[in-house]
Phi, psi and omega in degrees: 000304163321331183280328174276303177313295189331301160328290191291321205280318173307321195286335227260327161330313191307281204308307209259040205003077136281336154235150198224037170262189188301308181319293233253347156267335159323269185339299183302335198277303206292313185289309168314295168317302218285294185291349148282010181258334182289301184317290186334294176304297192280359166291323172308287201328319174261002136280359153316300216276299162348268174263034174059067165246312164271129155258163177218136189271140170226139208276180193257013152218196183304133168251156200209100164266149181228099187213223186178187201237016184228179208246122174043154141128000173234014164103030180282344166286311169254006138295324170297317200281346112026244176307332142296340167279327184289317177287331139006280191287322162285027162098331167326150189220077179291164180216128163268121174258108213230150190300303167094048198289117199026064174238146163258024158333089193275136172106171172313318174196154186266145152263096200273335198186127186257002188085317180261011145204173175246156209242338211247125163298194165268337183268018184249280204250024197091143177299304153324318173282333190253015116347274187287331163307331144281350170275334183207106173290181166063002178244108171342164177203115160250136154219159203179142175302309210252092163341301192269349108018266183290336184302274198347286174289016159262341198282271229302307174282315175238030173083331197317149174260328149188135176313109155255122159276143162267110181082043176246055182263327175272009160262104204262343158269003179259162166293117165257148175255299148224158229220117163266120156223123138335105172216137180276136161319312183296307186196100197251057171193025188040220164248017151105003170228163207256184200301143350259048152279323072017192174234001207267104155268016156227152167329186133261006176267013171265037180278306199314350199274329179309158186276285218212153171245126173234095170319111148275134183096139156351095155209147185270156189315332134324295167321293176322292204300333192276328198269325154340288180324293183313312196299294190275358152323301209251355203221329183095198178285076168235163203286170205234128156245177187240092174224173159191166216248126245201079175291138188269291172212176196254148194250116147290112190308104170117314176270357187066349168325145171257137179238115202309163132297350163289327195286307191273010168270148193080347185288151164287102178261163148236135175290102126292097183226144150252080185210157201272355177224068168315332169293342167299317200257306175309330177266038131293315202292323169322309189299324212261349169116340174322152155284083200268124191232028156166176199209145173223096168267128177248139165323148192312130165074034215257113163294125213249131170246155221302315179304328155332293183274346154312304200274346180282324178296339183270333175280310179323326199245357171265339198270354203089342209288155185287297182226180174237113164276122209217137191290181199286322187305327198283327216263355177286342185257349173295308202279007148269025154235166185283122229196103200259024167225143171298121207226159212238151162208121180274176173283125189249125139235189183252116177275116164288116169260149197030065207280320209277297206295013188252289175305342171289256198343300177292320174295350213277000000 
């Protein structure tokens, strides 16, 4: 595993030029090459689709996808859960359909969660599903390479009324009714090339296939105006919402205590994550007044093992710190091991700016 971070972290130095001796523009030269030959490929792929040689199926009730065009880091797991608790509340009986994305699932498809327990581990069924499975009773969790598939069997078996994908902007054989995509504020193109000189697993002109675009993260009236430009350059008139993700309060690991948000300004904390935008999460911790007096990043889905958590109790007690914080995604894989430190993970929501004409749009 050190041998691999060690990897992501040099291509990633490669791509964003930090380094700049010769080998490392070789390398950035090999990746430019890579990512037009991937670009290439997937334009062929979808021109399959173009001209109805590939079809794409469509399930018997609504599908709601929620994804993006970059590899991880802008919040597409607790926008579904989001949009799933809201449809809860409208009388609705959603079921999530999620890819299980480095999980070791055999077969077609998993049950992560039947709405009354959850059946799946994270290292069976992904981190992510079991997540979401935990966060929202009463709502179904599948997971499967093939959506319809798992779309199929939730309509038959477990009643659902309508399909949310997790990450499905890039499932290009099921029918979608509409496509939530997802862009960070900060930089919602990367650096603008696609996989691997990049982060991009599209173009930004497949922005054009989206319902509605939703920003995420802290921006000013300045800002908006530059990424509204970027966006419809590339994308046209589509509607545009505004959110960021927001801690309410703090879960304490094992005991379930709920902890203020309040509690942790001025406090020592160390930041732990396996997430693909860890800067993200730390200046949130920043924000609420935490103290961060150390950080431990593990790769975006990183299954945490006893050496793991050795090494998280040993940076805790060098750094002072009181507790440890770790995101919801994180803390589903903490808590079947044994863990001699106190560890905190918050409750997120997503604040919607014009929450009603954003439900207009998906109800219509």
């Amino acid at each position: 595993m050190a041998f691999s971070i060690g990897v992501i972290r040099y291509l990633e130095s490669v791509v964003y030029k930090k380094r700049r001796d010769p080998i490392a523009v070789v390398v950035r030269c090999i990746l430019v090459l890579l990512s037009k030959v991937y670009g290439a490929l997937l334009w062929l792929y979808l021109l399959l689709f173009a001209i109805g040689l590939l079809k794409r199926q469509r399930l018997s009730c609504p599908v709601i996808s929620v994804g993006n065009i970059t590899v991880g880091g802008t919040g597409k797991t607790p926008t579904v859960q989001y949009v799933c608790q809201e449809f809860v509340k409208a009388g609705r009986k959603p079921a999530i359909l999620s890819y299980g994305y480095r999980g070791k699932l055999k077969g077609r498809f998993g049950l992560v969660s039947d709405g009354k327990s959850v059946l799946l581990t994270p290292d069976v069924a992904g981190d992510e599903p079991v997540m979401l499975a935990a966060s929202l009773p009463g709502v179904p969790v599948l997971v499967g390479k093939d959506r319809a598939v798992t779309g199929r069997a939730a309509v038959a078996d477990l009643s659902a009324d309508v399909l949310v994908l997790d990450d499905g902007f890039q499932v290009w054989k099921l029918y979608k009714d509409i496509e939530i995509v997802l862009l960070s504020a900060v930089s919602p193109f990367d650096n603008g090339r696609l996989l691997p000189a990049g982060r991009l697993r599209e173009p930004p002109s497949a922005l054009r296939r989206a319902d509605c675009i939703l920003v995420i993260g802290k921006s000013d009236e300045s800002m908006r105006r530059s990424l509204i430009g970027q966006i419809q350059i590339v994308a046209g008139l589509k509607p545009i919402f505004w959110g960021e993700f927001v801690p309410t309060s703090f879960v304490c690991l094992g005991s379930n205590s709920v902890v203020q948000i309040e509690s942790l300004r001025g406090v020592k904390v160390l930041a732990v994550s396996g997430v693909a935008n860890p800067d993200s999460f730390e200046t949130a911790l920043g924000e609420i007044g935490a103290v961060i007096v150390g950080t431990k990043r593990f790769p975006d889905h990183h299954i945490y093992s006893e050496s793991d958590v050795q090494v998280i109790e040993r940076i805790f007690s060098q750094t002072g710190a009181e507790w440890v914080v770790t995101t919801t995604k994180d803390v589903v894989k903490l808590q079947r091991l044994k863990v001699d430190v106190p560890i905190l993970s918050p409750q997120i929501e997503l604040k919607l700016e014009n929450e009603s004409a954003f439900w207009s749009l998906i109800n219509d």
